[in-house]
N, CA, C and O atoms as a CHARMM CRD file, in Angstrom:
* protein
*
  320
    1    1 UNK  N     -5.78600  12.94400 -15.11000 PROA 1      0.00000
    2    1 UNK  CA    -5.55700  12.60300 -13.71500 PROA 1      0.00000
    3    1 UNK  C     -6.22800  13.64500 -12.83400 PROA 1      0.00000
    4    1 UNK  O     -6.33200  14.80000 -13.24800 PROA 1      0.00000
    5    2 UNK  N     -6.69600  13.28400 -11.61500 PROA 2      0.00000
    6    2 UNK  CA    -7.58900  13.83700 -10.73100 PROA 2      0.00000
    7    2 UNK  C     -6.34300  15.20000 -10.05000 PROA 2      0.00000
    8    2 UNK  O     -5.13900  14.94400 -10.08000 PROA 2      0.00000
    9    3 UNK  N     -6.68100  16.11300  -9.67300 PROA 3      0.00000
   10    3 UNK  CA    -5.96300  16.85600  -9.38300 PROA 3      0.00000
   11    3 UNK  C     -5.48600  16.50000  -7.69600 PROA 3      0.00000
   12    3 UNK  O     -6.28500  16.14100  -6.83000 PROA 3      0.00000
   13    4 UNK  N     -4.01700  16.69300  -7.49200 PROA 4      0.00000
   14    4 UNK  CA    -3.32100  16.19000  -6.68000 PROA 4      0.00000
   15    4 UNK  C     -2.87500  16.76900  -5.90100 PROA 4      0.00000
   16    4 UNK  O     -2.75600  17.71400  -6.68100 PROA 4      0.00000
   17    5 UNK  N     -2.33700  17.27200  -4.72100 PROA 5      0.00000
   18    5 UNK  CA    -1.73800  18.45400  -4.01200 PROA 5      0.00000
   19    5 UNK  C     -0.22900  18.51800  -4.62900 PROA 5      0.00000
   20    5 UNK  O      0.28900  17.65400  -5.33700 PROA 5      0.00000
   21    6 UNK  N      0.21700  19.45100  -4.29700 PROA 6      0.00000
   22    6 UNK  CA     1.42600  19.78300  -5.47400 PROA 6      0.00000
   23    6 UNK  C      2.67400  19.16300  -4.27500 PROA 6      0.00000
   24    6 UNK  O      3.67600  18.61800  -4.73900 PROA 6      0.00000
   25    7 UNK  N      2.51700  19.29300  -2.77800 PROA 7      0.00000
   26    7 UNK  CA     3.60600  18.88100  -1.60600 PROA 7      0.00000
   27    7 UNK  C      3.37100  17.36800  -1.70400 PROA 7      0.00000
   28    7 UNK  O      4.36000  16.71500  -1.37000 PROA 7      0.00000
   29    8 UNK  N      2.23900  16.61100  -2.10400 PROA 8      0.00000
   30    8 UNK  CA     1.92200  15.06800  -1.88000 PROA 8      0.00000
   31    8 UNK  C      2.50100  14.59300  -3.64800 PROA 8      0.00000
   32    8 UNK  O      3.20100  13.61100  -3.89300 PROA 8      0.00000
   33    9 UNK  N      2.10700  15.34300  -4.42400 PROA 9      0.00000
   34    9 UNK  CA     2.80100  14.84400  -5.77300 PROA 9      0.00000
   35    9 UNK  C      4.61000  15.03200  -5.91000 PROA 9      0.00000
   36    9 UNK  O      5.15900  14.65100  -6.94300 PROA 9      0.00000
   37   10 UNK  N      5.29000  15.54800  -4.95600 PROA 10     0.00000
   38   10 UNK  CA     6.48800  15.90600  -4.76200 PROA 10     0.00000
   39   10 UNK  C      6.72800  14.82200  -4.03300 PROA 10     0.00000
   40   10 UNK  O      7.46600  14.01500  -4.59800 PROA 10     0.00000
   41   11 UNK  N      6.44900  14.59700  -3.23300 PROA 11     0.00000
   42   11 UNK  CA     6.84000  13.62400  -2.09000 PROA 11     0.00000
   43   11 UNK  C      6.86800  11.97100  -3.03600 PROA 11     0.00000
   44   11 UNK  O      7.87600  11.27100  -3.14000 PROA 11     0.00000
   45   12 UNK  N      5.08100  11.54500  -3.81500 PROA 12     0.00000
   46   12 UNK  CA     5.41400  10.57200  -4.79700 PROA 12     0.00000
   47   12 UNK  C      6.58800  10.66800  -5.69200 PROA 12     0.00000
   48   12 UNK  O      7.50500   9.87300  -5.48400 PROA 12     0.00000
   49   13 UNK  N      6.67000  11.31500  -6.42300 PROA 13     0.00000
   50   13 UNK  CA     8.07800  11.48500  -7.19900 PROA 13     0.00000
   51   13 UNK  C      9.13000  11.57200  -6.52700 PROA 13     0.00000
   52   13 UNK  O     10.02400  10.83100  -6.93700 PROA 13     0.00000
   53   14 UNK  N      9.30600  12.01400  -5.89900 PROA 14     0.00000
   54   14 UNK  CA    10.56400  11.90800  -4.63600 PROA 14     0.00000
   55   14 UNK  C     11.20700  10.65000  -5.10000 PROA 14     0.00000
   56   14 UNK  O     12.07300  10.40600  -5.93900 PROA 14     0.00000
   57   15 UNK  N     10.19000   9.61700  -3.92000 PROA 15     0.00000
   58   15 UNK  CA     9.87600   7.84200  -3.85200 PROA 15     0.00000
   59   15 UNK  C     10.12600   7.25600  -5.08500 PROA 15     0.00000
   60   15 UNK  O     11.11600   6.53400  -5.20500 PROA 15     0.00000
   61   16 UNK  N      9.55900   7.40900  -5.79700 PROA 16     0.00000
   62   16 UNK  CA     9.97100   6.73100  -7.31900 PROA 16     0.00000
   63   16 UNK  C     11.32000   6.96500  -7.62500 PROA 16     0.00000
   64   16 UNK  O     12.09500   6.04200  -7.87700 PROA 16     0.00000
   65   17 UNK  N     11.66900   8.23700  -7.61700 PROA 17     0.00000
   66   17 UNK  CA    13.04800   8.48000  -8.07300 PROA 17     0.00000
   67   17 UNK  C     14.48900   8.16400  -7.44800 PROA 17     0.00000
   68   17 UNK  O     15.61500   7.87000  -7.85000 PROA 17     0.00000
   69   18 UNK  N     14.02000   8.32200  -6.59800 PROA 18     0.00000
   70   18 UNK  CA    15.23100   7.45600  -5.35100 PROA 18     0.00000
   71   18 UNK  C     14.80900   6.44600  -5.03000 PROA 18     0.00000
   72   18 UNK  O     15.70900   5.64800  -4.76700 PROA 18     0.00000
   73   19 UNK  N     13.85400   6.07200  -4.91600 PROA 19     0.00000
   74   19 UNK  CA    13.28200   4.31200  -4.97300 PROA 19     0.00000
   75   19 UNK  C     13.65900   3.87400  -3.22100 PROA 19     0.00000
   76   19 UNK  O     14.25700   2.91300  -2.73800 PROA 19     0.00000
   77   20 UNK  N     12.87800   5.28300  -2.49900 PROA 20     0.00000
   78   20 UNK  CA    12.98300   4.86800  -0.91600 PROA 20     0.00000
   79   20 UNK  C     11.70900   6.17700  -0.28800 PROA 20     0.00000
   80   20 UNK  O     11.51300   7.37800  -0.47900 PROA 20     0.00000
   81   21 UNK  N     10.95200   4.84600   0.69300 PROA 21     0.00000
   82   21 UNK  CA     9.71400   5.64700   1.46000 PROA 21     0.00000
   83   21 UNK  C     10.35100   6.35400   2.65500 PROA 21     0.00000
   84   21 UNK  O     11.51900   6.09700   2.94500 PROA 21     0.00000
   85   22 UNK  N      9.87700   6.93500   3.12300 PROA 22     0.00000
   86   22 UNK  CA     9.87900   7.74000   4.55300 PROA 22     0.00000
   87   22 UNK  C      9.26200   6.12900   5.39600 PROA 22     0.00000
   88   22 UNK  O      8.38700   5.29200   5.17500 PROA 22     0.00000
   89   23 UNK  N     10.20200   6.34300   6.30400 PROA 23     0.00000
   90   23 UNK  CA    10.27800   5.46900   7.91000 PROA 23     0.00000
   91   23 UNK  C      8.79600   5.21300   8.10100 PROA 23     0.00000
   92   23 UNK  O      8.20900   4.16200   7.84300 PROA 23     0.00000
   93   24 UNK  N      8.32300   6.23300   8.55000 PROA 24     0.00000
   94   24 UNK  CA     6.68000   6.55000   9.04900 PROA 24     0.00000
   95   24 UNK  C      5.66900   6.23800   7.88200 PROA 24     0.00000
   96   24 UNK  O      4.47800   6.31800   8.18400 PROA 24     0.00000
   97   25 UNK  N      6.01000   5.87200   6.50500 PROA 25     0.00000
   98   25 UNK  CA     4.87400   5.63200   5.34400 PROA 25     0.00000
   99   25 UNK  C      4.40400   3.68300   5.72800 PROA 25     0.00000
  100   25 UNK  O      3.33500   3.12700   5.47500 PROA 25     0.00000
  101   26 UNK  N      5.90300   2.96500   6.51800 PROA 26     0.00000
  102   26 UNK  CA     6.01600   1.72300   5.99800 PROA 26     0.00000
  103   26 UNK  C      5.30500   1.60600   7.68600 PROA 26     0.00000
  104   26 UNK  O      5.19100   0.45700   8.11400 PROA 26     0.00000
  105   27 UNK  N      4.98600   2.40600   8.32500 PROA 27     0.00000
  106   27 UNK  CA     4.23500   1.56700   9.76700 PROA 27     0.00000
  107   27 UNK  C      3.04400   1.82200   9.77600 PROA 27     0.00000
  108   27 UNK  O      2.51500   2.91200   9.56000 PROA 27     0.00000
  109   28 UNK  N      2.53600   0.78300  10.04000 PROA 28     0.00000
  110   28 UNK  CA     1.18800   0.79600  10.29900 PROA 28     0.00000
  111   28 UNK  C      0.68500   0.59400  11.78900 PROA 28     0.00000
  112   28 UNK  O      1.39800   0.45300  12.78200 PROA 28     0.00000
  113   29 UNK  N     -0.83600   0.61400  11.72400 PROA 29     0.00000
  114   29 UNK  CA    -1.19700   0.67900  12.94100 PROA 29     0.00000
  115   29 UNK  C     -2.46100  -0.56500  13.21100 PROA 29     0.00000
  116   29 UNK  O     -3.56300  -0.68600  12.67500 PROA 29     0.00000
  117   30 UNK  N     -1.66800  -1.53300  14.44000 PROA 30     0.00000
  118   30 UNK  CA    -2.44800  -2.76400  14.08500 PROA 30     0.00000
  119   30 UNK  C     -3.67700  -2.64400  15.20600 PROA 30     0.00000
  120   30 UNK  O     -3.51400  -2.32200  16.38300 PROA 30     0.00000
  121   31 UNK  N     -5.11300  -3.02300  14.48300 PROA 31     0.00000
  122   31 UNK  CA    -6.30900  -2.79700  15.26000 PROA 31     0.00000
  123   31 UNK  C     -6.88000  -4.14900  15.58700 PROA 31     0.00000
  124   31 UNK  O     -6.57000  -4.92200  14.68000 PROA 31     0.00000
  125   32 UNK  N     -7.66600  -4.80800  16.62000 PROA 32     0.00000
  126   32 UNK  CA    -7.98600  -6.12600  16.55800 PROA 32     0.00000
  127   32 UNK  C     -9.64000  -5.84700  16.82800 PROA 32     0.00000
  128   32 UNK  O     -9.94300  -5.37200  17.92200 PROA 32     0.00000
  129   33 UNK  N    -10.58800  -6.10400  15.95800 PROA 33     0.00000
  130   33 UNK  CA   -11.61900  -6.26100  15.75400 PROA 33     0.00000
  131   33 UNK  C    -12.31600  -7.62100  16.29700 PROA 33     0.00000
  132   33 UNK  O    -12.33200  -8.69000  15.68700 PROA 33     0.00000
  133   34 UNK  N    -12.76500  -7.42100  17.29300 PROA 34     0.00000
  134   34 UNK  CA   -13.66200  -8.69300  17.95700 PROA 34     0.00000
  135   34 UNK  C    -14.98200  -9.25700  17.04300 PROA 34     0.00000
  136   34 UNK  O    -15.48400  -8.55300  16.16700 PROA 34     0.00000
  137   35 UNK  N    -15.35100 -10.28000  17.28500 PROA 35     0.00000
  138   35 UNK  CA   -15.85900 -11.09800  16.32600 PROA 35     0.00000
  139   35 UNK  C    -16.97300 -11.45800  17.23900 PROA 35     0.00000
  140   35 UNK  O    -16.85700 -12.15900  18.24400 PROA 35     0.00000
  141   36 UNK  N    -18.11500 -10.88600  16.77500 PROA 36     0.00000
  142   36 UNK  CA   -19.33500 -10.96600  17.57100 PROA 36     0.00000
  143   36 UNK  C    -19.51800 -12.12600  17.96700 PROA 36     0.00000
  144   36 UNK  O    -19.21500 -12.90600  17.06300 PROA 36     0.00000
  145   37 UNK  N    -20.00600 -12.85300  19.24000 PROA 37     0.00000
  146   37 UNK  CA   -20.61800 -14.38600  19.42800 PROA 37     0.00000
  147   37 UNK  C    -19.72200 -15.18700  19.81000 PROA 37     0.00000
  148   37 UNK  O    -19.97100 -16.34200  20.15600 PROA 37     0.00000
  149   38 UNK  N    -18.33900 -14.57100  19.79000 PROA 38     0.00000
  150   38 UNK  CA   -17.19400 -15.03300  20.40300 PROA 38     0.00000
  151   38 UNK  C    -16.24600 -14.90200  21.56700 PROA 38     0.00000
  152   38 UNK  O    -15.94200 -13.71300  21.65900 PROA 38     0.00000
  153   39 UNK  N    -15.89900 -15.32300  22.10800 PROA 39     0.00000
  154   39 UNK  CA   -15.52400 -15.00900  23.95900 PROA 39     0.00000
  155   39 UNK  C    -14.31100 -13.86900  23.60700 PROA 39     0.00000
  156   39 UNK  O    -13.39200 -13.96200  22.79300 PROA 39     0.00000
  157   40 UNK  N    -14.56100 -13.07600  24.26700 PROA 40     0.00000
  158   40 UNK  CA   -13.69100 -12.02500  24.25100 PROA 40     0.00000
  159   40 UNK  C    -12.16100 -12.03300  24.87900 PROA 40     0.00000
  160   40 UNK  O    -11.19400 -11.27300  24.93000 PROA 40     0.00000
  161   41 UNK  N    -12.51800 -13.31200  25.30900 PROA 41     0.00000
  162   41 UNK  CA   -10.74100 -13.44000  26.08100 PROA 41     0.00000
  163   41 UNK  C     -9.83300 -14.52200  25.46400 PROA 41     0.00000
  164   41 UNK  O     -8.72900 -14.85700  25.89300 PROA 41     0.00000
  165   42 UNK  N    -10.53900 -15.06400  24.28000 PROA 42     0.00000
  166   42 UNK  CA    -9.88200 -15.93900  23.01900 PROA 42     0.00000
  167   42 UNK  C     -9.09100 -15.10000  21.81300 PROA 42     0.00000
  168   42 UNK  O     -9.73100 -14.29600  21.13500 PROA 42     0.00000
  169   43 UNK  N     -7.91000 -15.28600  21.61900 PROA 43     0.00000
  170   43 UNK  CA    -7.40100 -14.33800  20.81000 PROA 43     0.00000
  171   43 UNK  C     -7.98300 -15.02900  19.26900 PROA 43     0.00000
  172   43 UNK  O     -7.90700 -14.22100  18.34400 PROA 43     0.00000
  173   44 UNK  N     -8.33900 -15.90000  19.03100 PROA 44     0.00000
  174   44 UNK  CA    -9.12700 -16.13300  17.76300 PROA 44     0.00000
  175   44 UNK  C    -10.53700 -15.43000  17.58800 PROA 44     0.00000
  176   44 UNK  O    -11.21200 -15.76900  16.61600 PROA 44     0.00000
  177   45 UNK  N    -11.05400 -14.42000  18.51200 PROA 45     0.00000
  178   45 UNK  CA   -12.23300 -14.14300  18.28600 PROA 45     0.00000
  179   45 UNK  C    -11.87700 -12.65600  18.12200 PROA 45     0.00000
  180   45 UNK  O    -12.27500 -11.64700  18.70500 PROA 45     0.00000
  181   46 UNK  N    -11.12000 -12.83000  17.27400 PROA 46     0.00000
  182   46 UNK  CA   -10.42700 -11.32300  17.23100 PROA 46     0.00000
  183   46 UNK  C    -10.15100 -11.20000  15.51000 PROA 46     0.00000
  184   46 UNK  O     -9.87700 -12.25300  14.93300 PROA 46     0.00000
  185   47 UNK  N    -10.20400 -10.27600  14.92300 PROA 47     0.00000
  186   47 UNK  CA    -9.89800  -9.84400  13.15200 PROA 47     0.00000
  187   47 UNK  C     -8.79500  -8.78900  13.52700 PROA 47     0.00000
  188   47 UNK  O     -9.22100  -7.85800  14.21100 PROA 47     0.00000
  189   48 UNK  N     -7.50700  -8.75700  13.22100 PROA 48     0.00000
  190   48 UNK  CA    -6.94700  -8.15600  13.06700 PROA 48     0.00000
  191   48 UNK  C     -6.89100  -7.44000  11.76900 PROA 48     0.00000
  192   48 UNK  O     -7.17800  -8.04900  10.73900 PROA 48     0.00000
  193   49 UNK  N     -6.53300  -6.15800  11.74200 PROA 49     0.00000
  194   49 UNK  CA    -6.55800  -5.00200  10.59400 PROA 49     0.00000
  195   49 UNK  C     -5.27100  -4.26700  10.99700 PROA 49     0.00000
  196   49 UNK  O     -4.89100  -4.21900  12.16700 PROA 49     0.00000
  197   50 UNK  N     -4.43500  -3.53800   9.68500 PROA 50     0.00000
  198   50 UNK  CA    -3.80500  -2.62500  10.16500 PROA 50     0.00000
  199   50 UNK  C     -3.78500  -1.50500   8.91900 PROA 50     0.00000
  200   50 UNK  O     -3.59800  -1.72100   7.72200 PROA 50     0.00000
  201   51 UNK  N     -4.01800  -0.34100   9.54500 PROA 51     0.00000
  202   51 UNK  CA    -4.05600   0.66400   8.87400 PROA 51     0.00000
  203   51 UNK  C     -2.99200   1.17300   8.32800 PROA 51     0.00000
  204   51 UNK  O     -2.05000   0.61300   8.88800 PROA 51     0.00000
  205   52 UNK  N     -2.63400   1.83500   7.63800 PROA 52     0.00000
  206   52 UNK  CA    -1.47100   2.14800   6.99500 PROA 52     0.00000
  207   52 UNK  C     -1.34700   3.24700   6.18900 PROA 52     0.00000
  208   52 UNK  O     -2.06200   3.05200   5.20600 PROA 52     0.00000
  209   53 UNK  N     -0.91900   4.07000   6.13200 PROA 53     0.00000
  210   53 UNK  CA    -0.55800   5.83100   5.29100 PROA 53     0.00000
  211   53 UNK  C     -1.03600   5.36100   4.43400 PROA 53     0.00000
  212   53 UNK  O     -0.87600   4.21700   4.00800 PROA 53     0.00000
  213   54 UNK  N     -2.13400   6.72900   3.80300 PROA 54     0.00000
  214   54 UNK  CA    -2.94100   7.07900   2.48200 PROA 54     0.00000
  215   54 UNK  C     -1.69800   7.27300   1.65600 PROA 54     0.00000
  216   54 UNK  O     -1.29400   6.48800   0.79900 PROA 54     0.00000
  217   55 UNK  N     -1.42500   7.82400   1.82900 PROA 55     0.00000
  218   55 UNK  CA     0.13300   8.38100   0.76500 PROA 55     0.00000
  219   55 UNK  C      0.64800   7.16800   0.22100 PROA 55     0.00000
  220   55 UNK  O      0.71700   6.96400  -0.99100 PROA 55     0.00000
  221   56 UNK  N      1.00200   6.38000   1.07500 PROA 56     0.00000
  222   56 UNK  CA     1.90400   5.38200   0.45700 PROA 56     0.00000
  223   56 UNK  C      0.83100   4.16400   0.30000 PROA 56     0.00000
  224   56 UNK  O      1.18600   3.09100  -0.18800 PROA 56     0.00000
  225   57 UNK  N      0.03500   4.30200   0.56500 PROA 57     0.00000
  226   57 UNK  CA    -1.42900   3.41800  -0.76300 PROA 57     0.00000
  227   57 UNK  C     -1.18800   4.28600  -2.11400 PROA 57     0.00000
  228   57 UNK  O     -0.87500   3.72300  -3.16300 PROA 57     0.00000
  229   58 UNK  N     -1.32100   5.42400  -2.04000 PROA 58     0.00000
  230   58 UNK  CA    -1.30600   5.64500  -3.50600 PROA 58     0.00000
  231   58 UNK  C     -0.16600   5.19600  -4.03700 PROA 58     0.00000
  232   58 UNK  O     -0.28500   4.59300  -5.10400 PROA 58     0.00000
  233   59 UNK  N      0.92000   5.32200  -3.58400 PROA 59     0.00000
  234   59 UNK  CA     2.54900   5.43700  -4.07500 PROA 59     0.00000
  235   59 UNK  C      2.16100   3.80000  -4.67800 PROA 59     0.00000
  236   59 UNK  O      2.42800   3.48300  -5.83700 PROA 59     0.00000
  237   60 UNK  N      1.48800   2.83300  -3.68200 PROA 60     0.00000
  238   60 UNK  CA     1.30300   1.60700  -4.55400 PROA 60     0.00000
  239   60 UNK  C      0.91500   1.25600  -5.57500 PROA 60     0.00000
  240   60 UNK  O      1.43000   0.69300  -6.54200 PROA 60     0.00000
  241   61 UNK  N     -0.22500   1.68300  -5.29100 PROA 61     0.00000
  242   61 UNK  CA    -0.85900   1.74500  -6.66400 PROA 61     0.00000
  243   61 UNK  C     -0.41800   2.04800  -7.71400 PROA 61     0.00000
  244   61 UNK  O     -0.75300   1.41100  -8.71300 PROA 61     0.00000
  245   62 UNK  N      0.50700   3.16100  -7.79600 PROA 62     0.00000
  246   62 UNK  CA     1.02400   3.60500  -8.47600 PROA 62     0.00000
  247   62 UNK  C      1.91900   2.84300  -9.56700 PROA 62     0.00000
  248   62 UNK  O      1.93800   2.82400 -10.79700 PROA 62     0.00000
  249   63 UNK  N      2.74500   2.14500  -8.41100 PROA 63     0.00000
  250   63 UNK  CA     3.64200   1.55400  -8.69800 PROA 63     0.00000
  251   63 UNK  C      2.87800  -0.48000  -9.05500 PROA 63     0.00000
  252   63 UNK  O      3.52400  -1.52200  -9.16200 PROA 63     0.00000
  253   64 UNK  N      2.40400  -0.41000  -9.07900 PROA 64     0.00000
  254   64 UNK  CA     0.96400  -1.90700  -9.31200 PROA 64     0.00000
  255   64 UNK  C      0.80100  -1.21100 -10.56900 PROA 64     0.00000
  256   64 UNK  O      1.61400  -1.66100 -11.37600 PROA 64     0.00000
  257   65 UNK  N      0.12200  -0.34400 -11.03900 PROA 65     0.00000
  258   65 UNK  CA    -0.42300   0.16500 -12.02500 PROA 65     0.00000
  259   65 UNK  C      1.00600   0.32900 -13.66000 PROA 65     0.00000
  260   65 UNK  O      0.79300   0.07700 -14.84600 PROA 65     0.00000
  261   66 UNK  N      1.92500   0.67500 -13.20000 PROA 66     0.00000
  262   66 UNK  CA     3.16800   0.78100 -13.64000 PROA 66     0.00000
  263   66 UNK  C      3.91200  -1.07500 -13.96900 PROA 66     0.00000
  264   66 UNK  O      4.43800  -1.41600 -15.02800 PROA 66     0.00000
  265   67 UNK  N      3.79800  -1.62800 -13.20800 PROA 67     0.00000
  266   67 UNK  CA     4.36800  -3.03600 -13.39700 PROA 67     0.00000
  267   67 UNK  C      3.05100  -3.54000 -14.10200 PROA 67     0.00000
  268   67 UNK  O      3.30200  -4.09300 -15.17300 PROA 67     0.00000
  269   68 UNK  N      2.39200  -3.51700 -13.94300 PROA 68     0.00000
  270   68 UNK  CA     1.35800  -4.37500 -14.97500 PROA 68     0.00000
  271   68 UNK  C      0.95200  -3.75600 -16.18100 PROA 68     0.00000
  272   68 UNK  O      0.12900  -4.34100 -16.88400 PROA 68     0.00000
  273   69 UNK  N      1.49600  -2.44800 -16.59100 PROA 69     0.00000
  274   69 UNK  CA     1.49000  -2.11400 -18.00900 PROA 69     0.00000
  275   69 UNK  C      2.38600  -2.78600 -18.30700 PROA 69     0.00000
  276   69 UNK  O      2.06300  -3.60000 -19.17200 PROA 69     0.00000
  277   70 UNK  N      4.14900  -2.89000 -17.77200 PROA 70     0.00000
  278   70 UNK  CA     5.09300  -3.12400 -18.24500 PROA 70     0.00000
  279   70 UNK  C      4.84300  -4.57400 -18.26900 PROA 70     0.00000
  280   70 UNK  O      5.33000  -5.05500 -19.29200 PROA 70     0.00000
  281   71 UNK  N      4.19800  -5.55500 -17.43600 PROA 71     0.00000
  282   71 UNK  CA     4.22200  -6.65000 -18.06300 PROA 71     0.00000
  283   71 UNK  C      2.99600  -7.27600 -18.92900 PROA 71     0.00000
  284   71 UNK  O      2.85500  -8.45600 -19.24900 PROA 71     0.00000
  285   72 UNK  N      2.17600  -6.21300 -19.21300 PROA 72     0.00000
  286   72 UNK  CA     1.79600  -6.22100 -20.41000 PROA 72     0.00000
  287   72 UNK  C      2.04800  -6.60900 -21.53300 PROA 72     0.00000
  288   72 UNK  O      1.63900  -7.45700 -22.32700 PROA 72     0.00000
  289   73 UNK  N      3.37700  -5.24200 -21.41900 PROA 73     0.00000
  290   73 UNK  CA     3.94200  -4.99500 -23.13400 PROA 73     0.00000
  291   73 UNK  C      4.83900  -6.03700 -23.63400 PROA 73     0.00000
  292   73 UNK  O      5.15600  -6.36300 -24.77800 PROA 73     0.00000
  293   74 UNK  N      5.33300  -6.69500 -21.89000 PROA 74     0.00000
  294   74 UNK  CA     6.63100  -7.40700 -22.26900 PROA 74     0.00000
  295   74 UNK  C      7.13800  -8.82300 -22.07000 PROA 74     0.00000
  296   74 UNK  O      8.20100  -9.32000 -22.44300 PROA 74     0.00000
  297   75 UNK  N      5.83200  -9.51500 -21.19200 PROA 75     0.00000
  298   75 UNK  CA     4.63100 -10.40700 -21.11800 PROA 75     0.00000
  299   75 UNK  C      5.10100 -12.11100 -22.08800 PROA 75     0.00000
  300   75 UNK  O      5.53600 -13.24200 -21.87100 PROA 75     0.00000
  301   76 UNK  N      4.63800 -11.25100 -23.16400 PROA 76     0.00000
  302   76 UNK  CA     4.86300 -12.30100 -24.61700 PROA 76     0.00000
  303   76 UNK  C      6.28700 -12.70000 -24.68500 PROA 76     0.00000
  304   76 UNK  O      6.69300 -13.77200 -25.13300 PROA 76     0.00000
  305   77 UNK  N      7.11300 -11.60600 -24.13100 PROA 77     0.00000
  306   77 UNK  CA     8.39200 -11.79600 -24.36600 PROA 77     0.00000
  307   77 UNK  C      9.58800 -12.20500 -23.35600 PROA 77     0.00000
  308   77 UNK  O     10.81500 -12.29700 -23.37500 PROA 77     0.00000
  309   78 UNK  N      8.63900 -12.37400 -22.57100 PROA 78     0.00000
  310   78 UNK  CA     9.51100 -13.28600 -20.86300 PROA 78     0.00000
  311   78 UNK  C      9.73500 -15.14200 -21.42200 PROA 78     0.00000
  312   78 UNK  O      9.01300 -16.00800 -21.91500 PROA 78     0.00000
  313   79 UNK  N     11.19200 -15.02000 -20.97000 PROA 79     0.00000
  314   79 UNK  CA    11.58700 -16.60200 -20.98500 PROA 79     0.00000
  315   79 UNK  C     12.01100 -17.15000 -19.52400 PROA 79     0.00000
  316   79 UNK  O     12.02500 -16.25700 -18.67600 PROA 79     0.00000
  317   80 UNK  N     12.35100 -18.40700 -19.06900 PROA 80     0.00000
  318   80 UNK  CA    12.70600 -18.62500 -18.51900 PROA 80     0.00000
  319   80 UNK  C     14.22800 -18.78800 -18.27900 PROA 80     0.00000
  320   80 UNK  O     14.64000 -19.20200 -17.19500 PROA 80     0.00000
């Protein structure tokens, strides 16, 4: 594994272990990207984006990366 800051690898483990983000990881920040060739006073000529904490992208991943080993292993063995 790529080397990590030791206060940002505390904070992931934190999250996992109590299985709760910080307030400020879950808001994002919504941007509206205009859409060239399109009237600027139409809200369809607009792309909305919203940015959202690096930190808690990784924490996803993390946790994406973690559920799809486990349903990997365990996959074959799911019933309904």
């Amino acid at each position: 594994m790529e080397y990590m800051e030791p206060r940002v690898l505390a904070a992931l483990t934190n999250c996992l272990v109590q299985g709760q983000v910080p307030r400020r990881w879950k808001t994002g920040k919504l941007l509206l990207l205009w859409k060239k060739g399109r009237p600027e006073d139409q809200p369809s000529a607009y792309h909305p984006i919203v940015l959202l904490d690096e930190v808690c992208k990784i924490l996803e991943r993390i946790i994406v990366a973690r559920l799809a080993q486990h349903l990997e292993h365990v996959g074959p063995n799911l019933t309904n």
